[in-house]
N, CA, C and O atoms as CSV, one atom per row, in Angstrom:
chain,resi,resn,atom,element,x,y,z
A,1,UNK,N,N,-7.633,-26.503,0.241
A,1,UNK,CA,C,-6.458,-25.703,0.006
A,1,UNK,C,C,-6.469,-25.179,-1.430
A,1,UNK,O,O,-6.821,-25.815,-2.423
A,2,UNK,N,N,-5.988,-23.807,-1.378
A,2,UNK,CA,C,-5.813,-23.288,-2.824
A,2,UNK,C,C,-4.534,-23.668,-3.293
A,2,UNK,O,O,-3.555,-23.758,-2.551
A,3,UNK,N,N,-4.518,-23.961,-4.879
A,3,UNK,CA,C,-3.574,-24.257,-5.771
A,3,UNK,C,C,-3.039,-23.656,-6.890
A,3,UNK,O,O,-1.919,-23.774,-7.386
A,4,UNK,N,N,-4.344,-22.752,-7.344
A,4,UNK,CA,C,-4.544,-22.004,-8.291
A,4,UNK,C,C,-5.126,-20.827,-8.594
A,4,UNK,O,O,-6.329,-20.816,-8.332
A,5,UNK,N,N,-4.683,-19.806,-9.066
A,5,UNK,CA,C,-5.917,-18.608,-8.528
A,5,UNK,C,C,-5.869,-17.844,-10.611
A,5,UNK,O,O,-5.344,-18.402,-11.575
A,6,UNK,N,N,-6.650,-16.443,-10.587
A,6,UNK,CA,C,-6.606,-16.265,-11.775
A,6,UNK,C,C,-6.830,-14.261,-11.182
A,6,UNK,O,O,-7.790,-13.886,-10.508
A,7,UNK,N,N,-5.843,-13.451,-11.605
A,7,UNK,CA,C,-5.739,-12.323,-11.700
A,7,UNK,C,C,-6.035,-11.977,-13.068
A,7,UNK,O,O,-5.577,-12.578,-14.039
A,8,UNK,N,N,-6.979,-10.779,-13.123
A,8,UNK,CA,C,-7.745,-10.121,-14.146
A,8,UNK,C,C,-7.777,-8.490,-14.154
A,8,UNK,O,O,-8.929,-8.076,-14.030
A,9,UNK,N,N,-7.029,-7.708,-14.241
A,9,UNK,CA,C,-6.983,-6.058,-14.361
A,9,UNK,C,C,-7.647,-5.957,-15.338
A,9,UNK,O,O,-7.634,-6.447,-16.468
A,10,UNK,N,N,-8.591,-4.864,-14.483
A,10,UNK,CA,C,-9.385,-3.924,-15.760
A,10,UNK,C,C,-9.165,-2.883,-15.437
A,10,UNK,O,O,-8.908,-2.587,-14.270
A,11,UNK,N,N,-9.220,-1.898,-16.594
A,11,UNK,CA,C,-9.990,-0.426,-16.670
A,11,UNK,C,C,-10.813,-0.153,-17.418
A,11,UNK,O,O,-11.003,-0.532,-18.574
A,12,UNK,N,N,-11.541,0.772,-16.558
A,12,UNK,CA,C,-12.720,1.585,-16.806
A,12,UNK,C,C,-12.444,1.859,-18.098
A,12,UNK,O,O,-11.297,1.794,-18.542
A,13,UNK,N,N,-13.493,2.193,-18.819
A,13,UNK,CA,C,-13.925,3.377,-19.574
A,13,UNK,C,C,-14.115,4.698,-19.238
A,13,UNK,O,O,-14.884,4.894,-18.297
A,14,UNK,N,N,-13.504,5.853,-19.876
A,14,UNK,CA,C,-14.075,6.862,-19.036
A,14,UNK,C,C,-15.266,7.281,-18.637
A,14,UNK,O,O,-15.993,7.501,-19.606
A,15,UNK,N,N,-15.865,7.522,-17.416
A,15,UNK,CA,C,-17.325,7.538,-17.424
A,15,UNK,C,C,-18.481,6.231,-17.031
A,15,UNK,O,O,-19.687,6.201,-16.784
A,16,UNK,N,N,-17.413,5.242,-17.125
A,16,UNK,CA,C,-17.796,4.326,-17.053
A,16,UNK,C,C,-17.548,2.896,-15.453
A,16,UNK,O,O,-17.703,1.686,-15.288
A,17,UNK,N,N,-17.083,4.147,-14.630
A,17,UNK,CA,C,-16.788,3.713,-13.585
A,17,UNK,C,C,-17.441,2.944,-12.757
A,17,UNK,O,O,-17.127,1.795,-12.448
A,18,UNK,N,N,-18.763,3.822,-12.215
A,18,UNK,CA,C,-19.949,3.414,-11.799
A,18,UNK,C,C,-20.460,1.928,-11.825
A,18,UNK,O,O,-20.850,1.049,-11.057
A,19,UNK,N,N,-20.180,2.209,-13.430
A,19,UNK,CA,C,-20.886,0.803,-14.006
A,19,UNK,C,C,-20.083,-0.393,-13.530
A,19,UNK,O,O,-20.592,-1.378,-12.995
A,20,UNK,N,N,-18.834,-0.237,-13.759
A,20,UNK,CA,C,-17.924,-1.167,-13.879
A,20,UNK,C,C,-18.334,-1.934,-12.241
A,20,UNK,O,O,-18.696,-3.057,-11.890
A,21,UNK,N,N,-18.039,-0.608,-11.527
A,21,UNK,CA,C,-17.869,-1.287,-10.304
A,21,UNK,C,C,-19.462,-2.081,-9.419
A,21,UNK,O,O,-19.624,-2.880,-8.497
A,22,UNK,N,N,-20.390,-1.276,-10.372
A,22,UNK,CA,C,-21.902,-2.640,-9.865
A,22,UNK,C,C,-21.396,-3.537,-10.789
A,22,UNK,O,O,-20.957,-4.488,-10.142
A,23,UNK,N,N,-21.287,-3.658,-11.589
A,23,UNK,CA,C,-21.248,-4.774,-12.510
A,23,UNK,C,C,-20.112,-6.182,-11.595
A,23,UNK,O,O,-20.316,-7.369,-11.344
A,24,UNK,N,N,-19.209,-5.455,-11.399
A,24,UNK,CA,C,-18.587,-6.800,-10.292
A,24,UNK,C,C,-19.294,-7.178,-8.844
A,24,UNK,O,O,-19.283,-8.264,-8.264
A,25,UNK,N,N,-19.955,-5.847,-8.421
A,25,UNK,CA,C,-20.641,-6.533,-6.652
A,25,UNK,C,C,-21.668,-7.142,-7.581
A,25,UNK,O,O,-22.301,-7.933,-6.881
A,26,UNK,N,N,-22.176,-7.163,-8.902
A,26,UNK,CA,C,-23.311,-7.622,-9.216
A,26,UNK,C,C,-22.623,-9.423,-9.516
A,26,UNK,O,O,-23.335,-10.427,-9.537
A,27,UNK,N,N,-21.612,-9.409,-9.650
A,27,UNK,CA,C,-21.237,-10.974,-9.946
A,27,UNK,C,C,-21.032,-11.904,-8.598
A,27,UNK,O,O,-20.735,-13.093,-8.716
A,28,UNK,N,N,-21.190,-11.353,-7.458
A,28,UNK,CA,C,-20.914,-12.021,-6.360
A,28,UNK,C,C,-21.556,-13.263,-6.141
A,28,UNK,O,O,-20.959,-14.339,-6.117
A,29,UNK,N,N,-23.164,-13.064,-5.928
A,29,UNK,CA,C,-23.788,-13.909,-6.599
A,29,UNK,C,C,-23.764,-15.264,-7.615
A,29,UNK,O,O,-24.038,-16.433,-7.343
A,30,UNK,N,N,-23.369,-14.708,-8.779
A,30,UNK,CA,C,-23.062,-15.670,-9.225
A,30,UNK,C,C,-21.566,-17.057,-8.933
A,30,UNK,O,O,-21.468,-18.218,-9.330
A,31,UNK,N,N,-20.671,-16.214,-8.108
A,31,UNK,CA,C,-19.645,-17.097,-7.702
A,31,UNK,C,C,-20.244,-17.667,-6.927
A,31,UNK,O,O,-20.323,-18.884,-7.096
A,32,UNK,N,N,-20.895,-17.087,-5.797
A,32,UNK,CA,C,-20.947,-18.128,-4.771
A,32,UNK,C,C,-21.990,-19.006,-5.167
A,32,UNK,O,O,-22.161,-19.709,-4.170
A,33,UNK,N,N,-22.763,-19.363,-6.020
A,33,UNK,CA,C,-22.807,-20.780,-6.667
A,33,UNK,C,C,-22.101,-21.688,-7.570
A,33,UNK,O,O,-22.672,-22.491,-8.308
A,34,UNK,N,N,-20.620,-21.502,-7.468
A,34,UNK,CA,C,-19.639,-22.254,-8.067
A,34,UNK,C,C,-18.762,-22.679,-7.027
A,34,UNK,O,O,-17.867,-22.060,-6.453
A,35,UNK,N,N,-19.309,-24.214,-6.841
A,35,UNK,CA,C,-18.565,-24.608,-5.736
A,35,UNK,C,C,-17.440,-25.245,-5.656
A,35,UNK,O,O,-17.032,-26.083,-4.851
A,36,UNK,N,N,-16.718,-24.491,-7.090
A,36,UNK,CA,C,-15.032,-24.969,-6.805
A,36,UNK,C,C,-14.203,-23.622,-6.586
A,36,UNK,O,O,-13.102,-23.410,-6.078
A,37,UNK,N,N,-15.255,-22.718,-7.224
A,37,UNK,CA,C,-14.713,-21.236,-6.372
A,37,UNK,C,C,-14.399,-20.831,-4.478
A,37,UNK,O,O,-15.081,-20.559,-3.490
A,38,UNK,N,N,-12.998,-21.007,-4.813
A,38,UNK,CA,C,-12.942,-20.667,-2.718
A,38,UNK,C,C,-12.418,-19.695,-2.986
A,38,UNK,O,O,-11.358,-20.194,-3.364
A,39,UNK,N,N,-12.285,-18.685,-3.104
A,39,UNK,CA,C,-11.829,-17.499,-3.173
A,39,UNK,C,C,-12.097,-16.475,-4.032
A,39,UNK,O,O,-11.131,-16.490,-4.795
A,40,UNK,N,N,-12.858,-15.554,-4.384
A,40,UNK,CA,C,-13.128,-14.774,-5.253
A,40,UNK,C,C,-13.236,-13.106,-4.623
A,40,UNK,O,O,-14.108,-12.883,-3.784
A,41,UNK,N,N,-12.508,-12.210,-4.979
A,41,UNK,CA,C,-12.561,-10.358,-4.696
A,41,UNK,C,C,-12.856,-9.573,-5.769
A,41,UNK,O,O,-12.428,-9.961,-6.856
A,42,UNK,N,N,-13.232,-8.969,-5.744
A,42,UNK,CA,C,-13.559,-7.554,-6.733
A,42,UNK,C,C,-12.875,-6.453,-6.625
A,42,UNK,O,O,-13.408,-5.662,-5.847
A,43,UNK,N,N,-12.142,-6.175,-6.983
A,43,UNK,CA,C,-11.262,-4.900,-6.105
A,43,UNK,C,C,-11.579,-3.672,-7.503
A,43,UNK,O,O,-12.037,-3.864,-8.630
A,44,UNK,N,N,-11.017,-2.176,-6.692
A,44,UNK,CA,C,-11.046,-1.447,-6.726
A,44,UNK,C,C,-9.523,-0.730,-6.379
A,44,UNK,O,O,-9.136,-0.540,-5.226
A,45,UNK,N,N,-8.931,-0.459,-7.305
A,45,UNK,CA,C,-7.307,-0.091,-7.031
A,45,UNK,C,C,-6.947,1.386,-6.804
A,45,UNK,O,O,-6.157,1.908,-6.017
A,46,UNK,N,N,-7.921,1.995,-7.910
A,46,UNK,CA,C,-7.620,3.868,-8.275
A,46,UNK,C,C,-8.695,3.805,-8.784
A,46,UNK,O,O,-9.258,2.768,-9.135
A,47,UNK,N,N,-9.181,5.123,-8.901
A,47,UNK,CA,C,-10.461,6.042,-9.828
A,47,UNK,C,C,-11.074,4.707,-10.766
A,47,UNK,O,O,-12.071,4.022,-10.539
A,48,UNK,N,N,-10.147,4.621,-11.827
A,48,UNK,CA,C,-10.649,3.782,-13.353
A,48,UNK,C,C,-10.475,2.060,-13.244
A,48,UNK,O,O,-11.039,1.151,-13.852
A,49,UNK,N,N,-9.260,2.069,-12.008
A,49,UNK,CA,C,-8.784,0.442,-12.119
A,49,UNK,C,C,-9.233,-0.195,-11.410
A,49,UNK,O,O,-9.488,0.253,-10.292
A,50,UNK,N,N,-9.529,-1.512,-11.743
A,50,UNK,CA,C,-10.262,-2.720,-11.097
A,50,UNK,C,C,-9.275,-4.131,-11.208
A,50,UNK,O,O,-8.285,-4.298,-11.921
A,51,UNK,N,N,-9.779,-4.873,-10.449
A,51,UNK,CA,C,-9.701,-5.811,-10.669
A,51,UNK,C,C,-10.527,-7.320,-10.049
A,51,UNK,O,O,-11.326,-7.140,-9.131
A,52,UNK,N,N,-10.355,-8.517,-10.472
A,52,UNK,CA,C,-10.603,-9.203,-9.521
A,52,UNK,C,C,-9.780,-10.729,-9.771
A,52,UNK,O,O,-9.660,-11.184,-10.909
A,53,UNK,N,N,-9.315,-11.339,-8.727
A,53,UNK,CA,C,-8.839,-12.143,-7.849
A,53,UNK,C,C,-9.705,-13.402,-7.360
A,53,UNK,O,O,-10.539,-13.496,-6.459
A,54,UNK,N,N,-9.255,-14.242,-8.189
A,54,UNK,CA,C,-10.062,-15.786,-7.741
A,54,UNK,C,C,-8.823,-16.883,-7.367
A,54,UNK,O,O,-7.666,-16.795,-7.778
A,55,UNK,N,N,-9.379,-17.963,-6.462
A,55,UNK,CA,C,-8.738,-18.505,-5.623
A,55,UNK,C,C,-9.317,-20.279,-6.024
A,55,UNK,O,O,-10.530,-20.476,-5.948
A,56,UNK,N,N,-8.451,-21.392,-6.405
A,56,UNK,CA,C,-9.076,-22.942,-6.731
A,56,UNK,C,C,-8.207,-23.489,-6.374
A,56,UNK,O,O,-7.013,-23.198,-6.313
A,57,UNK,N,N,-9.134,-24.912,-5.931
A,57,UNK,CA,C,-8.016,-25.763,-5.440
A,57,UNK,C,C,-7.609,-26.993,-6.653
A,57,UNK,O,O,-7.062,-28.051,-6.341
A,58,UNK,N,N,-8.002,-26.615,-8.115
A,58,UNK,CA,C,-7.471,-27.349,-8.544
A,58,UNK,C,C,-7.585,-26.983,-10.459
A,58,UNK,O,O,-8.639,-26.448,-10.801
A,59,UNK,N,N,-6.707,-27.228,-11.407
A,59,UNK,CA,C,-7.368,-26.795,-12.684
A,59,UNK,C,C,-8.939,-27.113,-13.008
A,59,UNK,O,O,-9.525,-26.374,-13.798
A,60,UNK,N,N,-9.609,-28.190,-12.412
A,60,UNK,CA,C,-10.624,-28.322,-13.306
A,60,UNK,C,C,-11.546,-27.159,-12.363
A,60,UNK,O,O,-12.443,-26.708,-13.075
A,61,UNK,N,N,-11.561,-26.629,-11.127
A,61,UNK,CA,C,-12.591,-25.435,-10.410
A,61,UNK,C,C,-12.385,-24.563,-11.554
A,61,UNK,O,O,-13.254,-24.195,-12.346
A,62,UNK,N,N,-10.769,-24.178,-11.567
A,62,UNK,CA,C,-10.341,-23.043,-12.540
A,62,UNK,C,C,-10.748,-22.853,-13.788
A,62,UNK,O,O,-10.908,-21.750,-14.311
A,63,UNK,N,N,-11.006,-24.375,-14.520
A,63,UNK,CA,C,-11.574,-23.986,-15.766
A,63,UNK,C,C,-13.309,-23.977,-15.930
A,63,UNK,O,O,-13.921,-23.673,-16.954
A,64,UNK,N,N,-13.754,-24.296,-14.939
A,64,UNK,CA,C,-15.457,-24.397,-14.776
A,64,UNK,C,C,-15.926,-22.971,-14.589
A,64,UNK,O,O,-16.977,-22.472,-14.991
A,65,UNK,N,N,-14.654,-22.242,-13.700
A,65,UNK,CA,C,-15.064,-20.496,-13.452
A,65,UNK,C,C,-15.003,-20.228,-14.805
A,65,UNK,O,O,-16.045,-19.950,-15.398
A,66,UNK,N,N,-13.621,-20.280,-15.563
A,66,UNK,CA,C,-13.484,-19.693,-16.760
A,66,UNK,C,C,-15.077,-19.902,-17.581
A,66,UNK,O,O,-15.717,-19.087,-18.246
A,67,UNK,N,N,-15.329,-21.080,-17.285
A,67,UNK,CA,C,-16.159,-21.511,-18.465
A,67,UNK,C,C,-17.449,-20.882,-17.832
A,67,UNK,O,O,-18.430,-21.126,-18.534
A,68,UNK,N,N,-17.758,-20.086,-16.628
A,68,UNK,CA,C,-19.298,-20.104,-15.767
A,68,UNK,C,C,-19.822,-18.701,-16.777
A,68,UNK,O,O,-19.677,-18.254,-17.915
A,69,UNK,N,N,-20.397,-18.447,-15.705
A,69,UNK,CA,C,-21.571,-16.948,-15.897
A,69,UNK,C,C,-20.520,-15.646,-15.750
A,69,UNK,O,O,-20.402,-14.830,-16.664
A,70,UNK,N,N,-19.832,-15.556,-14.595
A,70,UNK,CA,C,-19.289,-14.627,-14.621
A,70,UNK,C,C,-17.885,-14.273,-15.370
A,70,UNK,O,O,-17.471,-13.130,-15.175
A,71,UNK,N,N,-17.281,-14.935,-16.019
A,71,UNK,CA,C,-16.318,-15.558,-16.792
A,71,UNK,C,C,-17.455,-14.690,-18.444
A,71,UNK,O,O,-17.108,-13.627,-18.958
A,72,UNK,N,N,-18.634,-15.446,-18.884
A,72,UNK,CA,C,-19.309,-14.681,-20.208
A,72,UNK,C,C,-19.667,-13.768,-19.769
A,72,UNK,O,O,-19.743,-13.081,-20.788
A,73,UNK,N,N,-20.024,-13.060,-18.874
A,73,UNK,CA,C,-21.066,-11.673,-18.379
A,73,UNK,C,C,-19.572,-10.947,-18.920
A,73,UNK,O,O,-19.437,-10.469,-20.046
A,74,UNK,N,N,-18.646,-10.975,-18.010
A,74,UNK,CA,C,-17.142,-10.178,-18.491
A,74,UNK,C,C,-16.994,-9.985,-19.960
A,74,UNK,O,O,-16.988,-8.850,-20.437
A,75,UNK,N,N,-16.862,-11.161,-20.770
A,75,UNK,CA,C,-16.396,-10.794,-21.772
A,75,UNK,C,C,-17.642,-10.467,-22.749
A,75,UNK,O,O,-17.338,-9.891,-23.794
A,76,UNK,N,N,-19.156,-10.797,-22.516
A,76,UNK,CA,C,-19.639,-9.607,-23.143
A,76,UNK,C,C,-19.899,-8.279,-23.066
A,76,UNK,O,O,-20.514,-7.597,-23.886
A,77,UNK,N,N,-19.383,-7.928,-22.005
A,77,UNK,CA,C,-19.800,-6.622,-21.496
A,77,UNK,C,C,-18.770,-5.795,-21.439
A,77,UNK,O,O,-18.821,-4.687,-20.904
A,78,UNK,N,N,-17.632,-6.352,-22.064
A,78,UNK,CA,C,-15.770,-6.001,-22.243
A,78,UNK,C,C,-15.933,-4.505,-23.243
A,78,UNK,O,O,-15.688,-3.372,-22.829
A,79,UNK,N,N,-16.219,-4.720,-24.086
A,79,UNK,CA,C,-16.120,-3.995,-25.143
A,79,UNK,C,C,-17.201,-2.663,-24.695
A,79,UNK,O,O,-16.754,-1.570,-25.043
A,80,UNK,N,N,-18.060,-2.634,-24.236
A,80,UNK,CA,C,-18.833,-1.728,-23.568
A,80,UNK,C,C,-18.311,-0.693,-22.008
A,80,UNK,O,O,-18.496,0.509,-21.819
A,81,UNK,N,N,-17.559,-1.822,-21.003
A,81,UNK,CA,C,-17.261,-1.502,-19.925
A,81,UNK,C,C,-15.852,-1.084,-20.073
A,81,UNK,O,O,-15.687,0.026,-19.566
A,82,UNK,N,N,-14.903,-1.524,-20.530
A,82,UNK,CA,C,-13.446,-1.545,-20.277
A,82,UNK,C,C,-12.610,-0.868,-21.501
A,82,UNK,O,O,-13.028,-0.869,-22.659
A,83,UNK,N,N,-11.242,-0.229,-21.048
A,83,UNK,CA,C,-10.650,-0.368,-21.994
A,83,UNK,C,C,-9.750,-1.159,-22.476
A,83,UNK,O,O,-8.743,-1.361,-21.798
A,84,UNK,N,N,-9.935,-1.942,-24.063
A,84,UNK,CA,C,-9.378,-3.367,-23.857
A,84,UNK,C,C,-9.942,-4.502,-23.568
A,84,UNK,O,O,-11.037,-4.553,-23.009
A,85,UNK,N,N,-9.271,-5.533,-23.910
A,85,UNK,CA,C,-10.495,-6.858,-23.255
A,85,UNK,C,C,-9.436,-7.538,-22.290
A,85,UNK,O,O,-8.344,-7.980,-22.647
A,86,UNK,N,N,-9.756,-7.542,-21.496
A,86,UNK,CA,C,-9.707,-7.924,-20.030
A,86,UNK,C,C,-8.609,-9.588,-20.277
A,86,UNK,O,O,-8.866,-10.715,-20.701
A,87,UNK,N,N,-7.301,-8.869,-19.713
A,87,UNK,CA,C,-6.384,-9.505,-20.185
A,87,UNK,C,C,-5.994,-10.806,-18.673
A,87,UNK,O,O,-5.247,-10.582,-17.720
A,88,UNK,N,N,-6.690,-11.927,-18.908
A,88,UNK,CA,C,-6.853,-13.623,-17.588
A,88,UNK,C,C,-4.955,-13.922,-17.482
A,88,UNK,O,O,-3.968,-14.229,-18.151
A,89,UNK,N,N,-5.401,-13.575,-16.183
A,89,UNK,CA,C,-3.899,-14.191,-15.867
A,89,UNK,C,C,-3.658,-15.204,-15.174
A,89,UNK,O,O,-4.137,-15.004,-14.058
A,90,UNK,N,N,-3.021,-16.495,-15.247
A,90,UNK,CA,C,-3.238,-17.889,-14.849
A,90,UNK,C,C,-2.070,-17.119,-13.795
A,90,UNK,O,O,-1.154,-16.364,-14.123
A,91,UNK,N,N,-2.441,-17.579,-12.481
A,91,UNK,CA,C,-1.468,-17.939,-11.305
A,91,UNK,C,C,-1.271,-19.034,-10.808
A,91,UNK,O,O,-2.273,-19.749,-10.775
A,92,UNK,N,N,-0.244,-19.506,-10.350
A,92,UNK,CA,C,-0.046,-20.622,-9.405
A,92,UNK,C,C,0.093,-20.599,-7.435
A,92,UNK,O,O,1.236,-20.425,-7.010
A,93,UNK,N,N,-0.636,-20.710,-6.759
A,93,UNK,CA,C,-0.735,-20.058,-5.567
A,93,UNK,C,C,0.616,-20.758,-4.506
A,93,UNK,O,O,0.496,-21.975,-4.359
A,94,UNK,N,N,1.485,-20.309,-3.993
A,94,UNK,CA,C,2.199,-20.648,-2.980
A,94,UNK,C,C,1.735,-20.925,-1.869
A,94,UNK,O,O,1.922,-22.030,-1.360
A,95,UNK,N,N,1.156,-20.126,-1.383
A,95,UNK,CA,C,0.657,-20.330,0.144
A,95,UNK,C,C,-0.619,-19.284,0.513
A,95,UNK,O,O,-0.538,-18.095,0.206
A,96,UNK,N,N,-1.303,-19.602,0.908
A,96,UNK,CA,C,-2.781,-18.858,1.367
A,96,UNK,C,C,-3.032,-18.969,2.659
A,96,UNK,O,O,-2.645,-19.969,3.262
A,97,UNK,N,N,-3.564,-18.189,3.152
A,97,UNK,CA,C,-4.429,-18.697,4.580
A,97,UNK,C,C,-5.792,-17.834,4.295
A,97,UNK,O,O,-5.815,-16.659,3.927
A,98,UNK,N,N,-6.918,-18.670,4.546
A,98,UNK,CA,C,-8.311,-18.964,4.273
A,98,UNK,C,C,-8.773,-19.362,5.823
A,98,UNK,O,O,-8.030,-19.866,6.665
A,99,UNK,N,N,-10.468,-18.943,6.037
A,99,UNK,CA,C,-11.124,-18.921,7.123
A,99,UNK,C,C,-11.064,-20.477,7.108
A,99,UNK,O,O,-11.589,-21.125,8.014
């Protein structure tokens, strides 16, 4: 069961769309070898905006993502990809339904 999840909005750079958006199918990969990650999306909102959406069943999954690969790939590649640095939003999950 999820307990905890973490919302992350980005935007593009102008021009920089493309990128943005391999750069997240390119992290898929790396979640699904974090096996406290149960939930992870990449979204795509409008033209420039992104985001993505992770799903834990407990603080310590939540802080192992923070602390993984795709968690540093983001924030070095912030200042290049986005405008702004990519502002982590701690959630607390109410209710989910999962496969």
């Amino acid at each position: 069961m999820v307990k905890l999840a973490l919302w992350v909005p980005l935007e593009a750079r102008p021009g920089k769309e493309a990128e943005v958006e391999q750069f997240l199918r390119d992290g898929l990969p790396l979640v699904e070898q974090e096996a406290g990650t149960t939930a992870w999306f990449a979204l795509r909102l409008g033209p420039s905006r992104f985001g993505i959406f992770d799903a834990f069943p407990d603080e310590g999954a939540r802080d192992a993502h923070l602390a993984g690969k795709v968690a540093a790939a983001l924030m070095a590649r912030a200042p290049e990809l986005f405008v702004g640095a990519p502002p982590i939003q701690k959630l607390d999950v109410l209710a989910a339904k999962l496969p």
